[in-house]
Every structure is written in structure tokens, then in C-alpha cells.
N, CA, C and O atoms as a GROMACS GRO file, in nm:
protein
  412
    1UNK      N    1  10.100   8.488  11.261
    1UNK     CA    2  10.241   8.504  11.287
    1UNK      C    3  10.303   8.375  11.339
    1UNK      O    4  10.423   8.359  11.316
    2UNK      N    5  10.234   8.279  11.410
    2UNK     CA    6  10.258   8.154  11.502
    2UNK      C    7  10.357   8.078  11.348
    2UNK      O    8  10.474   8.042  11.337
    3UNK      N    9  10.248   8.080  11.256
    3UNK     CA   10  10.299   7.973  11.111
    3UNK      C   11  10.455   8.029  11.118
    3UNK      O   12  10.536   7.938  11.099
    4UNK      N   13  10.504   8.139  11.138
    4UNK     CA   14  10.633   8.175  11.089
    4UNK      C   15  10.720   8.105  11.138
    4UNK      O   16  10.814   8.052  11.078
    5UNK      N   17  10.685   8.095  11.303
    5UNK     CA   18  10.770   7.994  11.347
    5UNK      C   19  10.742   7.848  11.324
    5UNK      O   20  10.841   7.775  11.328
    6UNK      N   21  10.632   7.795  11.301
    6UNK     CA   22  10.631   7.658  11.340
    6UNK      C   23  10.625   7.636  11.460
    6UNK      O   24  10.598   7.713  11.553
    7UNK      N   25  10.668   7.452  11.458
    7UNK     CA   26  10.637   7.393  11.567
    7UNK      C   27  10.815   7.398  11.646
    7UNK      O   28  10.858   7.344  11.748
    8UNK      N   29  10.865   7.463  11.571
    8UNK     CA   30  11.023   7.448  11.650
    8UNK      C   31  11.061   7.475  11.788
    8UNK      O   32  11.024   7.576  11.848
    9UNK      N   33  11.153   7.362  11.851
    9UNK     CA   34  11.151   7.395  11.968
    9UNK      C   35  11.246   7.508  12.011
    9UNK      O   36  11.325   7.478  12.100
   10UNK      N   37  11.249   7.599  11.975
   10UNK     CA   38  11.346   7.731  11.991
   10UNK      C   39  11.232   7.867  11.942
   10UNK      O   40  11.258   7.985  11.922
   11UNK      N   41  11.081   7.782  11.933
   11UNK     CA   42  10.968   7.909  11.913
   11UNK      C   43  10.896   8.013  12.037
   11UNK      O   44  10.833   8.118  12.031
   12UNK      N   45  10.944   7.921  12.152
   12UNK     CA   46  10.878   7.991  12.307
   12UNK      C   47  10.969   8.117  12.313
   12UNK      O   48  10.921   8.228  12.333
   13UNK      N   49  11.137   8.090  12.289
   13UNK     CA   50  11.230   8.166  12.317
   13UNK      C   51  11.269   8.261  12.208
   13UNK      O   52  11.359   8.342  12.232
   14UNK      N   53  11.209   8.259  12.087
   14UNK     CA   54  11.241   8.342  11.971
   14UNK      C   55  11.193   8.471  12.024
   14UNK      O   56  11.132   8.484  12.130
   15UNK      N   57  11.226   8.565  11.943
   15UNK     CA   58  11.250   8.697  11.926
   15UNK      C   59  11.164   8.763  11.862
   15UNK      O   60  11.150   8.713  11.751
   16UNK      N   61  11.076   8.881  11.884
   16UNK     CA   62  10.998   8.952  11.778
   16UNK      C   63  11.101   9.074  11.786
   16UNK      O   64  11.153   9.121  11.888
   17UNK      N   65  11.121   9.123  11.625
   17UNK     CA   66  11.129   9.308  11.660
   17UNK      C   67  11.057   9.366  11.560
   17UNK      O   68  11.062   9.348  11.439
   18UNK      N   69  10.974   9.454  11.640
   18UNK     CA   70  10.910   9.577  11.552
   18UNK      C   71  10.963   9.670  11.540
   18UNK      O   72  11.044   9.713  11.621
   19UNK      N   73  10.926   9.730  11.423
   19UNK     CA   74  11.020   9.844  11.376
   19UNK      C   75  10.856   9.935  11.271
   19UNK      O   76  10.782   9.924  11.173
   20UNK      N   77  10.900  10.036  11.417
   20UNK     CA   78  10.781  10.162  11.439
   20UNK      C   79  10.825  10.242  11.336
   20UNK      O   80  10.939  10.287  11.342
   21UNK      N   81  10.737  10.271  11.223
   21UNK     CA   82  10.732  10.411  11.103
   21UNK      C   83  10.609  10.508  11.119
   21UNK      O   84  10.528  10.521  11.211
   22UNK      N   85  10.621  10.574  10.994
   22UNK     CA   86  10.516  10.698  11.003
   22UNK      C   87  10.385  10.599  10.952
   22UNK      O   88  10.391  10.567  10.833
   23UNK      N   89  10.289  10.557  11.016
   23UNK     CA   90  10.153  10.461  10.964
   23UNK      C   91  10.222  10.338  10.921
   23UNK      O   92  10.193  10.298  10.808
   24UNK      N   93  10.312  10.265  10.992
   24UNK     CA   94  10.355  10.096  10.914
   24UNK      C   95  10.419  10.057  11.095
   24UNK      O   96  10.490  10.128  11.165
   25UNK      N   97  10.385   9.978  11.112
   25UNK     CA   98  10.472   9.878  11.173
   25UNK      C   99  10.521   9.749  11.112
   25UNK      O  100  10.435   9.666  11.083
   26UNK      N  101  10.643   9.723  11.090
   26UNK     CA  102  10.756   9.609  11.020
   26UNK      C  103  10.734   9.488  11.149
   26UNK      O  104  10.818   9.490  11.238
   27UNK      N  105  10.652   9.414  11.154
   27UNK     CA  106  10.701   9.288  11.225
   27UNK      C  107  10.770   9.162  11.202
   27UNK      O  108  10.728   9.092  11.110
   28UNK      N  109  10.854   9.128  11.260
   28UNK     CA  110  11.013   9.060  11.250
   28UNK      C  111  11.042   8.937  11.301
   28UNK      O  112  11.106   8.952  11.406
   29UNK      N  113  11.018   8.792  11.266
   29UNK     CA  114  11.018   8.728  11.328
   29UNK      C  115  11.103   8.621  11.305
   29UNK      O  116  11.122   8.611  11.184
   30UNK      N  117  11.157   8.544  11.362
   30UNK     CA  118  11.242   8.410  11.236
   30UNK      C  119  11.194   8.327  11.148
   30UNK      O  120  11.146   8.227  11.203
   31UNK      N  121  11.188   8.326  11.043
   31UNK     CA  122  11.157   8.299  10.927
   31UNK      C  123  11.027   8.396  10.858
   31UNK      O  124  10.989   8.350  10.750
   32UNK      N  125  10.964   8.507  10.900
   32UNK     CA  126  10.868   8.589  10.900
   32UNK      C  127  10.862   8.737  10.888
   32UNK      O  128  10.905   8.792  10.989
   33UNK      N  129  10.829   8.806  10.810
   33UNK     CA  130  10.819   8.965  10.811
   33UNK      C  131  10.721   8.987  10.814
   33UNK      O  132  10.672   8.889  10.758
   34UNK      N  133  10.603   9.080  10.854
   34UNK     CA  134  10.518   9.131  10.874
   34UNK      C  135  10.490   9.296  10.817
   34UNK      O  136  10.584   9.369  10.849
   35UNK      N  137  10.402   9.353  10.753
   35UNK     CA  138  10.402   9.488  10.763
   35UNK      C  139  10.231   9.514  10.741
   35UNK      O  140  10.141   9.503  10.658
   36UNK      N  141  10.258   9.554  10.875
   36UNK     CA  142  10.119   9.611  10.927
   36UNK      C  143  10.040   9.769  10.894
   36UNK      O  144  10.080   9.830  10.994
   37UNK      N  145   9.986   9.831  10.846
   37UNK     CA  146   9.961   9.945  10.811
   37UNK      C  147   9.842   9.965  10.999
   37UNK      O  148   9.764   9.896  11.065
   38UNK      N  149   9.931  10.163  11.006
   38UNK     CA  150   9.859  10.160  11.140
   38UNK      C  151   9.863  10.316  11.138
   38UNK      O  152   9.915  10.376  11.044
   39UNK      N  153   9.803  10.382  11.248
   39UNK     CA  154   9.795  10.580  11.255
   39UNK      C  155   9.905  10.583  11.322
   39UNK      O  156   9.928  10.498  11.407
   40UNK      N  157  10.009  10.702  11.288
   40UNK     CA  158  10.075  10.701  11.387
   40UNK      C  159  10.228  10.777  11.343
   40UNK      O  160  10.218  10.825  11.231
   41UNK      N  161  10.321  10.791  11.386
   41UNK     CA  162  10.426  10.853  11.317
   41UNK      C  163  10.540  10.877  11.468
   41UNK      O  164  10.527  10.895  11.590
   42UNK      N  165  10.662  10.861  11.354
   42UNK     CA  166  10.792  10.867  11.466
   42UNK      C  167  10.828  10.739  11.424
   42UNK      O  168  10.746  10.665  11.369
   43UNK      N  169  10.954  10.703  11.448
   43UNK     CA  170  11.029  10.619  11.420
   43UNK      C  171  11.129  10.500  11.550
   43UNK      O  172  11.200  10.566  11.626
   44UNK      N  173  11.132  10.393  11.567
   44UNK     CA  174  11.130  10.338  11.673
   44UNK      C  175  11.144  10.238  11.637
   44UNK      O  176  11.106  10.206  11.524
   45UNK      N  177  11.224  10.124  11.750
   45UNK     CA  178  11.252   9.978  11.729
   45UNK      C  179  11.211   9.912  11.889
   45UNK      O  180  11.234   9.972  11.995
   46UNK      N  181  11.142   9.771  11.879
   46UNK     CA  182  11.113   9.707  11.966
   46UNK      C  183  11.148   9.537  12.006
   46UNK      O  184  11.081   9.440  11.969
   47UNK      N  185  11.246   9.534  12.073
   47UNK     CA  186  11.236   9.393  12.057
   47UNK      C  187  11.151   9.336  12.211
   47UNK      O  188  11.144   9.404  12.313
   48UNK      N  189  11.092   9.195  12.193
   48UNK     CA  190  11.053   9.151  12.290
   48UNK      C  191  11.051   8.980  12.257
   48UNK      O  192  11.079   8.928  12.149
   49UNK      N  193  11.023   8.930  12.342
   49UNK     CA  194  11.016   8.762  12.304
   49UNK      C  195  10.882   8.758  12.241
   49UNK      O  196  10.786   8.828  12.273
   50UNK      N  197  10.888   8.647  12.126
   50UNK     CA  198  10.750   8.674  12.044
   50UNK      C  199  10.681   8.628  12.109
   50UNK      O  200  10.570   8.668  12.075
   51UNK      N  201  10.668   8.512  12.250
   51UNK     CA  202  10.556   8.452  12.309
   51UNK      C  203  10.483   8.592  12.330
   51UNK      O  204  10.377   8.589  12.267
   52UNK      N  205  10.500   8.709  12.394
   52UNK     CA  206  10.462   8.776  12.452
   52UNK      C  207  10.354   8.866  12.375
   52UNK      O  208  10.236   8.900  12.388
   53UNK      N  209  10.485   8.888  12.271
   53UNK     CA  210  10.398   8.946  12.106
   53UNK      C  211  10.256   8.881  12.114
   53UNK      O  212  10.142   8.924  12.128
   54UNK      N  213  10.317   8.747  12.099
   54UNK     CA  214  10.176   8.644  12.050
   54UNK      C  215  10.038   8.638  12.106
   54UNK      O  216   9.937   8.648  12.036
   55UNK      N  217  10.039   8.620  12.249
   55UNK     CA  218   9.977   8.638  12.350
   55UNK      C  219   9.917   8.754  12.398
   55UNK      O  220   9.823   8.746  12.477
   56UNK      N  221   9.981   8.911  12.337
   56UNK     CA  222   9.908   9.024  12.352
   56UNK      C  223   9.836   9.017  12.251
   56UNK      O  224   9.715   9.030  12.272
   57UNK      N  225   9.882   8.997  12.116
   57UNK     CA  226   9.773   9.022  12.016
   57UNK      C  227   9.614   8.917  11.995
   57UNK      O  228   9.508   8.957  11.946
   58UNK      N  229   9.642   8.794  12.043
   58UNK     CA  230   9.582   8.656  12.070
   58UNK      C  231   9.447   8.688  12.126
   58UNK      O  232   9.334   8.647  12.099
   59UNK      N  233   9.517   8.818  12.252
   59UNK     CA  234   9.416   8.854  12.383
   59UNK      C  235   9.345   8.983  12.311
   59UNK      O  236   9.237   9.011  12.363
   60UNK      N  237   9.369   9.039  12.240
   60UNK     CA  238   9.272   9.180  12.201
   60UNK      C  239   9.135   9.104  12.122
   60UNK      O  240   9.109   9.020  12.035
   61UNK      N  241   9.061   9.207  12.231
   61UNK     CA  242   8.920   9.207  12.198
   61UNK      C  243   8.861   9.185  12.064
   61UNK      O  244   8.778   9.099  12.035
   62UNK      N  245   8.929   9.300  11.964
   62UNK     CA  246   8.883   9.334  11.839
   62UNK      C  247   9.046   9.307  11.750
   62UNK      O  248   9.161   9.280  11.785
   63UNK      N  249   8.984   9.330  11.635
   63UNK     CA  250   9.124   9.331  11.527
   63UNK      C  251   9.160   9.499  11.533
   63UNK      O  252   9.230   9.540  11.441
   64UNK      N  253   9.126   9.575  11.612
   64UNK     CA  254   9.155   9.682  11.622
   64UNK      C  255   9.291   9.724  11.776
   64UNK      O  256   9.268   9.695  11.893
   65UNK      N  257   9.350   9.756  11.755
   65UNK     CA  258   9.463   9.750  11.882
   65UNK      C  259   9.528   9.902  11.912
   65UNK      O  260   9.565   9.966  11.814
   66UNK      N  261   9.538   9.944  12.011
   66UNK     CA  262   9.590  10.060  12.051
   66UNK      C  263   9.710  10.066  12.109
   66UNK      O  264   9.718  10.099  12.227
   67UNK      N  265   9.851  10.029  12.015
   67UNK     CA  266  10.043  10.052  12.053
   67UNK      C  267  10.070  10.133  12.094
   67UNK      O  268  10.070  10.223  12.010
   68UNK      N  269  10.106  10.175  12.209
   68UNK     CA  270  10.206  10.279  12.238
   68UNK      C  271  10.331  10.210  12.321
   68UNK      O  272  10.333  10.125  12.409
   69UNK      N  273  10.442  10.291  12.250
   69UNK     CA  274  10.564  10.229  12.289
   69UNK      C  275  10.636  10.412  12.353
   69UNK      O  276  10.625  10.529  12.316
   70UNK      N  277  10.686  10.357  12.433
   70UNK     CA  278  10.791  10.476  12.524
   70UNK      C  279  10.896  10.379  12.585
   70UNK      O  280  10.880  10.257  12.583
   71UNK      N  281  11.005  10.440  12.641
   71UNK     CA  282  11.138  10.403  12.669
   71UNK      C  283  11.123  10.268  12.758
   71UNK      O  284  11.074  10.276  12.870
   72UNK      N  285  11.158  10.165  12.716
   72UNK     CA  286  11.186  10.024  12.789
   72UNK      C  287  11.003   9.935  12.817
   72UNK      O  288  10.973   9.838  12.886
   73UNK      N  289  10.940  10.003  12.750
   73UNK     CA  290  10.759   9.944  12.802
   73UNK      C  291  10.704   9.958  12.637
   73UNK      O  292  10.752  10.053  12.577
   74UNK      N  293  10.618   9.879  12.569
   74UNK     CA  294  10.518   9.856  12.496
   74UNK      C  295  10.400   9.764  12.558
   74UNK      O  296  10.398   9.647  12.595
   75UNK      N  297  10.279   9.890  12.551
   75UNK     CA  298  10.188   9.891  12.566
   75UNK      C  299  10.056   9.821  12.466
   75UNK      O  300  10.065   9.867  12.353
   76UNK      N  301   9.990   9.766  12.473
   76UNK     CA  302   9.908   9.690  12.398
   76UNK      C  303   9.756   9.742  12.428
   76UNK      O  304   9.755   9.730  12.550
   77UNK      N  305   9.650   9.783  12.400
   77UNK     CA  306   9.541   9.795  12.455
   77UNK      C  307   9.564   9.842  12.594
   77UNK      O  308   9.605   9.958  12.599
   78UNK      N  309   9.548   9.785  12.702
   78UNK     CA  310   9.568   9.842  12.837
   78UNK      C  311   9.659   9.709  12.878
   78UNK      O  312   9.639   9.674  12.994
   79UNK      N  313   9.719   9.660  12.834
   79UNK     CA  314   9.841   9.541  12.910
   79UNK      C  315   9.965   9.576  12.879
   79UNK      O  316   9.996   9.564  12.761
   80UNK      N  317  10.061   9.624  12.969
   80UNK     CA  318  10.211   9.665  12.914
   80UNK      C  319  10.318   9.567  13.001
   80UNK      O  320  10.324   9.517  13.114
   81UNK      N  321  10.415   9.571  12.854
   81UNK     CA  322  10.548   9.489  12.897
   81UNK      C  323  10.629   9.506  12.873
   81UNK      O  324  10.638   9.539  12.755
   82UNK      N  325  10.735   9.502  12.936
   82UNK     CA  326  10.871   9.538  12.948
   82UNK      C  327  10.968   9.499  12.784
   82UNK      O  328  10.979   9.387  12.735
   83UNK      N  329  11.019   9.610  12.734
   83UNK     CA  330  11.043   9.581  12.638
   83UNK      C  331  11.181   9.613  12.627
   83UNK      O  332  11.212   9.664  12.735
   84UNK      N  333  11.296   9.608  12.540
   84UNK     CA  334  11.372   9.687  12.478
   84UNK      C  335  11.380   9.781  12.357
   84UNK      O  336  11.371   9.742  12.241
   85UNK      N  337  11.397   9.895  12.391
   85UNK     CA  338  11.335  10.016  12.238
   85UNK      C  339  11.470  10.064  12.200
   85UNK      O  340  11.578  10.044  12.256
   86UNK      N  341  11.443  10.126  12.103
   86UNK     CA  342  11.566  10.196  12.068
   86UNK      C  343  11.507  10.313  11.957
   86UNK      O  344  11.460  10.301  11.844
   87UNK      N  345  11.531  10.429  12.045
   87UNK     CA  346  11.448  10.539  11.931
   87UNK      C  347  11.540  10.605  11.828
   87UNK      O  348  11.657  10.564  11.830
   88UNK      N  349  11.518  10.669  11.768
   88UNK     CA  350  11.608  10.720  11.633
   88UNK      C  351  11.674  10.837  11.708
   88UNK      O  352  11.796  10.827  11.695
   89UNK      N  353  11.639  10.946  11.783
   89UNK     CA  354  11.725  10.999  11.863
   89UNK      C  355  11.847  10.929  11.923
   89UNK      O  356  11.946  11.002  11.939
   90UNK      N  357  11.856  10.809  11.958
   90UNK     CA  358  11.957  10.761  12.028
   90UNK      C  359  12.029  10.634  11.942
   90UNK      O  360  12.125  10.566  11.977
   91UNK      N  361  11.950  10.625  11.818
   91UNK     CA  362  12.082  10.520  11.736
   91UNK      C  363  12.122  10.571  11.631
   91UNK      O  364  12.036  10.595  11.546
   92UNK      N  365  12.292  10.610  11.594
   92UNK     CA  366  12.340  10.628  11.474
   92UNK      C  367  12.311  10.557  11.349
   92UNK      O  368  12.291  10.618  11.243
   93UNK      N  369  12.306  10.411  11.360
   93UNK     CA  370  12.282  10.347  11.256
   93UNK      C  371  12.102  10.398  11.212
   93UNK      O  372  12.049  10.408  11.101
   94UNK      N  373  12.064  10.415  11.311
   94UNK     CA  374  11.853  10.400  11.247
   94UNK      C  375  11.912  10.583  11.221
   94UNK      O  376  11.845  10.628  11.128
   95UNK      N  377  11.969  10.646  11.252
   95UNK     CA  378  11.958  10.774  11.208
   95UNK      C  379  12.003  10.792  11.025
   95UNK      O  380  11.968  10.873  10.939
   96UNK      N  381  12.082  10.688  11.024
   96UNK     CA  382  12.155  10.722  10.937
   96UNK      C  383  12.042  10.637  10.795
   96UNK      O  384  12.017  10.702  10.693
   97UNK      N  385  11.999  10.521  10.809
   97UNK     CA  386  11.870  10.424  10.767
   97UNK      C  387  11.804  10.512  10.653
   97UNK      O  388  11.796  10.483  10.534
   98UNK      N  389  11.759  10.628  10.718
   98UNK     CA  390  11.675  10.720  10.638
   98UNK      C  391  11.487  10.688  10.686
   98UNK      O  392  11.394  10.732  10.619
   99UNK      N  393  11.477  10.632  10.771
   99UNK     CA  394  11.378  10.600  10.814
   99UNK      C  395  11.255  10.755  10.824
   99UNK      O  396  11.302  10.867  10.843
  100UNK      N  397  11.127  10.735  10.811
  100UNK     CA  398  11.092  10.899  10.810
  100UNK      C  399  11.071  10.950  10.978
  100UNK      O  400  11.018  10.877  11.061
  101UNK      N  401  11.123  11.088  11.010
  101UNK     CA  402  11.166  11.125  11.127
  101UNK      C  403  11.054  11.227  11.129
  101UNK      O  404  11.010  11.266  11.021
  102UNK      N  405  10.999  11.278  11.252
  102UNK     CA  406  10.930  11.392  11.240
  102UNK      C  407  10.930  11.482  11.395
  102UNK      O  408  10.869  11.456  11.499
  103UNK      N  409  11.019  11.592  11.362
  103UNK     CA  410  11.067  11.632  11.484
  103UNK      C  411  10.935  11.714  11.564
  103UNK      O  412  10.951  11.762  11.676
   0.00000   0.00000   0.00000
């Protein structure tokens, strides 16, 4: 994911957002998309600074990783950080997206 950004000096302060589906996470970066196949279902958006991104995934043990995201925190393996979310219950636009929902 690092290559997406380069060596630019506006890469410490860039932006990741994930965007949580039924088995896919969309990772989002400047100049970079990502789509990750993963278990899981519900629909959800995450932004965080990508250093942070970078540095959780950098640090897992295995290529295997355990996400859980809930209101304002994404969780990584056992290290959590303060995030901004936005779930499909609470945005018109991701409601409207067609994204898959599962009540």
C-alpha cells in the first residue's frame, strides 16, 4: 500500500478510507484502491490517517488479521484506534449506494 503513496511529502498526513462490505473490504488511498476479500458482513465506512493503517498492518504477526470496527474505534488484532465510521444506518447517501445491508 506504501507504493501508492510514494515518497511524497503529504504521505505521513494522507488519508486511508475503508469501506466495510459483505466479505470485501475497499481500501482507499491517494493514488491507490485496494480490495481485500475477508469473512464478515454489514456495511460501513472508515477513515483514519494511513500512517496508522500502515503501521497496524506492518505490525500483524501473520497475513491473517482480525477487523472489528464499532462506533468511532477500529480494532486490528488486539491494537485499537480511534477512528471515524460512518455506518449505513446513519448515512443517506451509503443508504441510498445500494451497498449489501443485512439487518
Amino acid at each position: 500500500m506504501k507504493a501508492g503513496l510514494g515518497k511524497a511529502k503529504n504521505a505521513k498526513v494522507s488519508v486511508a478510507e475503508l469501506t466495510f462490505k459483505d466479505n470485501q473490504i475497499d481500501i482507499s488511498i491517494p493514488g491507490a484502491k485496494f480490495n481485500v476479500i475477508a469473512e464478515g458482513y454489514g456495511s460501513a465506512k472508515a477513515t483514519l490517517p494511513f500512517s496508522y493503517l500502515f503501521e497496524l498492518i506492518k505490525g500483524a504477526p501473520t497475513e491473517f488479521m482480525k477487523i472489528s470496527l464499532k462506533r468511532g474505534a477500529l480494532q486490528i488484532n488486539n491494537t485499537e484506534v480511534s477512528v471515524k465510521t460512518t455506518f449505513i444506518d446513519d448515512d443517506k447517501i451509503l443508504r441510498s449506494v445500494g451497498l449489501p445491508f443485512i439487518s
